[in-house]
C-alpha positions in Angstrom: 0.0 0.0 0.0 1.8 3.3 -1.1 1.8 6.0 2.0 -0.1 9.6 0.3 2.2 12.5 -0.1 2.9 14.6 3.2 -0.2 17.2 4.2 -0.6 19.8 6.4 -3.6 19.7 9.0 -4.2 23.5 10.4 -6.0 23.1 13.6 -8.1 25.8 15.3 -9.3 24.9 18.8 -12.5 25.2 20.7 -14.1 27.6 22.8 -12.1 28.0 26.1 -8.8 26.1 24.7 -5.7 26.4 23.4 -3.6 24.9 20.2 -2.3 22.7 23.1 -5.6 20.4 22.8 -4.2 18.7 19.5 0.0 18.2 20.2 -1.2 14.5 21.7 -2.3 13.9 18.0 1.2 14.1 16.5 2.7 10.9 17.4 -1.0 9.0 17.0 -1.4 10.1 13.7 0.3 8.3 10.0 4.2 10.9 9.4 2.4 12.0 6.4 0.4 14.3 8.0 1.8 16.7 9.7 -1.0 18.7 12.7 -0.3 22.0 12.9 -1.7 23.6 15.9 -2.8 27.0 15.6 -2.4 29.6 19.0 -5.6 32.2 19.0 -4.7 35.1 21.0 -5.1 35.5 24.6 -4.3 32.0 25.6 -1.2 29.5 25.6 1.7 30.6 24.3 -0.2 34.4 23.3 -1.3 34.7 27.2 0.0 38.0 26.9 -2.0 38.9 24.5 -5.4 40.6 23.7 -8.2 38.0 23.1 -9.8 39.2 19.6 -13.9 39.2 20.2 -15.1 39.7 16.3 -15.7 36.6 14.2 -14.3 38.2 11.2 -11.8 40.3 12.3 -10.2 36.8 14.2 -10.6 35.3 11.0 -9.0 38.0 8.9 -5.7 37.8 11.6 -5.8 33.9 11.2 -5.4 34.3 7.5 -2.9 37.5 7.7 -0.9 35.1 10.5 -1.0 31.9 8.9 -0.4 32.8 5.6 2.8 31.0 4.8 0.9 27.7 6.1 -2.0 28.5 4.0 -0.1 27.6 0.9 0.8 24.3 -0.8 -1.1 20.8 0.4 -2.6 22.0 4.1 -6.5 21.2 5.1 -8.3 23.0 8.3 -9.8 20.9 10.6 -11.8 23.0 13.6 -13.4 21.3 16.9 -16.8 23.4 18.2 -15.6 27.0 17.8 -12.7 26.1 16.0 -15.0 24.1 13.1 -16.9 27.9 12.7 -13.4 29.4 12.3 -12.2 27.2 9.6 -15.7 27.9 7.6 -14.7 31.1 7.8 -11.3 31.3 7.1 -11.9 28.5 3.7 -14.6 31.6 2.8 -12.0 34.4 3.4 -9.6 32.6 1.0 -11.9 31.9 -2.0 -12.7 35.4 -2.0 -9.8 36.4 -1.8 -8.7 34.3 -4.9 -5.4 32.7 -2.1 -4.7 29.1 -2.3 -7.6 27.2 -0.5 -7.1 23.6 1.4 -7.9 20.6 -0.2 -10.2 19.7 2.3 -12.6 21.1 5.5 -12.8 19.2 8.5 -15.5 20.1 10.9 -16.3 18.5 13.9 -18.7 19.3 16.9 -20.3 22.4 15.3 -23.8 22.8 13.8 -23.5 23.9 10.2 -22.8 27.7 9.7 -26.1 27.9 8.2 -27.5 26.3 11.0 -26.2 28.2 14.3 -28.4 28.0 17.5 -27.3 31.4 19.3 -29.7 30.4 22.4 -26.8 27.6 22.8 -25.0 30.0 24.1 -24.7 30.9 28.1 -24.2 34.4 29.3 -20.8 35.5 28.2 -20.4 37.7 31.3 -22.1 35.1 34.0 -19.3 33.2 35.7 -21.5 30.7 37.1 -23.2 30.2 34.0 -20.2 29.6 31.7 -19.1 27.3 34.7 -21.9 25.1 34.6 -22.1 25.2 30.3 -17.9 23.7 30.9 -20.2 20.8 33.3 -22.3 20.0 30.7 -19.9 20.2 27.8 -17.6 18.0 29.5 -13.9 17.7 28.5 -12.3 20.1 31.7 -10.1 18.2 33.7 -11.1 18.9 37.3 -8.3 20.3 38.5 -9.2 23.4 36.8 -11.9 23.3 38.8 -10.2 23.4 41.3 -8.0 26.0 41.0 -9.0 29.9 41.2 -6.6 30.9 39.2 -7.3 28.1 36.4 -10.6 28.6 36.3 -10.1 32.3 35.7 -7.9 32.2 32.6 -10.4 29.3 31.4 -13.5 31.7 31.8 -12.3 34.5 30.6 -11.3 32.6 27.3 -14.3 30.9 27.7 -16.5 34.0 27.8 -14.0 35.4 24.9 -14.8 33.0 22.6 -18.2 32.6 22.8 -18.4 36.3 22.2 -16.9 35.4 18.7 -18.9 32.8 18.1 -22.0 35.4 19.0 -20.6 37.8 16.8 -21.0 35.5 13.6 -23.8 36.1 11.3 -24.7 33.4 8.4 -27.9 36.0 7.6 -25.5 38.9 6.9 -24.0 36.8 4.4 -27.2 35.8 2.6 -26.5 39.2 0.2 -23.3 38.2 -0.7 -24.8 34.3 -1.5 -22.1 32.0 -0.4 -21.8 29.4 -2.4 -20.7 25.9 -1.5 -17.1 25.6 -0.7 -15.1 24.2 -3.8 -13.6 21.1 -1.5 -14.5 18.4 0.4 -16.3 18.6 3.5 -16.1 15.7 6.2 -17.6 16.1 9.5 -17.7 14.3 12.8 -19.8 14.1 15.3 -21.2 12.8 18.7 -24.7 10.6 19.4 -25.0 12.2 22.7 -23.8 15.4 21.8 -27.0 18.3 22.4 -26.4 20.0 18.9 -29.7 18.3 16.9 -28.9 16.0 13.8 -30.1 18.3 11.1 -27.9 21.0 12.0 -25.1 18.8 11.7 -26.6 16.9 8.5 -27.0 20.9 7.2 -23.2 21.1 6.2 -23.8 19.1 3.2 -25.6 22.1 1.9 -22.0 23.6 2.2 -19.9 21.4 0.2 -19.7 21.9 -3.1 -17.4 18.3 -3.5 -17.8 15.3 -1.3 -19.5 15.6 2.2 -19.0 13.1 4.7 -20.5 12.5 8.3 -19.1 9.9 10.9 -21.3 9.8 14.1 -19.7 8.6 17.7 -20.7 7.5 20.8 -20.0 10.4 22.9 -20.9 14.0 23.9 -19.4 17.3 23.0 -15.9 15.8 23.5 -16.3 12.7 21.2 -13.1 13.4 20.0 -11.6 12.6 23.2 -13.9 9.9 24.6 -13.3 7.7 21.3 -10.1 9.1 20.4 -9.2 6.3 19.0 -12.2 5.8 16.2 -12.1 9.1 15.9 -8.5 9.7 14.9 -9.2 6.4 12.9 -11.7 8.0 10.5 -9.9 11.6 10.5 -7.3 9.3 8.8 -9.3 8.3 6.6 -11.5 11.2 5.6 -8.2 12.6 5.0 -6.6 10.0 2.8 -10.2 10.0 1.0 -9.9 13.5 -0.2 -6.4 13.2 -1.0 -7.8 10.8 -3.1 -10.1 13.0 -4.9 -12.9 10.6 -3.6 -16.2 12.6 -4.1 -18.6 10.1 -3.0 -21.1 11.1 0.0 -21.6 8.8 3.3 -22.5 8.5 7.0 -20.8 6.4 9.5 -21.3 5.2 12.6 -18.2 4.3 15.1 
């Protein structure tokens, strides 16, 4: 079995985390690709930093940032928050005539179309965006524990959900996106709260092949099965290396 030529997979995190969440994929995943983690500001390494609050104008500094890795064979792949960002940065780049990746992974995130802004908790509530981290799962509890922990994670928290607030699929309806020229393959969890037709909905945004692999699992799926998970991100991959265009669903 020949091994497909080396790729780049641009990750952008989720709401509250840092680039930090996908380092533990590099030695899990095949050499030939190669996971690029990407820092937002205001967390992680860029603690020093000024979170930015604006969906597009966090989108326009990923893209002015990253622009050396947004060249050549690179694909985004976005968790939650992160899965909105890459949307948006694949958009920015088409209409901007730059290089686009040769495929969008999604995972966790209704469709863009398809955003439920009553998801959200209070951005400015402490004890609100503490009990939405309960529910969502996925914070170790010695945050929790920790003051000073669960500080920087609300703040970020509150942040990033204020970007994710700030984005507007209507306000876009005059400029008529069309579906993005690339495959699409998302992921998702069975006992995640996000409803099946608003993750079913991003087939209306790929132009090429859609996929979408189901898991047993809440919001962090990705974690819980990390293992069939990182199993069909493999594969999705390989697939649109492959040029495959066919559409499925999957269960794992």
């Amino acid at each position: 079995m020949s091994v497909p030529e080396r790729v780049s997979l641009l990750c952008l995190p989720c709401a509250g985390a840092s680039a930090t969440m996908y380092m533990r994929w590099r030695p899990l995943l095949p050499r030939w690709i190669e996971v690029v983690p990407i820092e937002l500001p205001g967390r992680g390494t860029r603690m020093g930093e000024a979170f930015v609050e604006d969906f597009d104008a966090l989108v326009a500094r990923i893209c002015t940032e990253q622009a050396a890795a947004l060249r050549g064979r690179f694909m985004l792949f976005g968790h939650s928050m992160g899965a909105l960002l890459v949307y948006g940065v694949a958009q920015r780049l088409r209409a901007r005539g730059l290089p686009l990746p040769l495929a969008l992974l999604a995972s966790g995130s209704s469709a863009p179309s398809q955003r439920d802004p009553g998801r959200l908790p209070d951005t400015h509530d402490d004890a609100a965006l503490t009990a939405d981290l309960r529910k969502q799962g996925g914070t170790p509890e010695e945050v929790f524990a920790s003051a000073e922990l669960m500080r920087i994670t609300l703040d970020t928290l509150g942040a990033d959900y204020r970007v994710c607030e700030s984005f507007s699929y209507d306000a876009r309806v005059s400029d008529a996106p069309l579906p993005l020229p690339m495959p699409v393959h998302v992921f998702a969890g069975r006992q995640d709260d996000i409803d099946v037709p608003r993750m079913e909905a991003w087939s209306s945004h790929a132009g090429d092949a859609f996929t979408l692999d189901w898991f047993d699992g809440g919001h962090f799926f990705i974690r819980q099965r990390e293992a069939a998970f990182l199993d069909a991100l493999v594969r999705r991959v390989g697939q649109a290396l492959a040029g495959g265009r066919h559409a499925s669903h999957a269960v794992a």
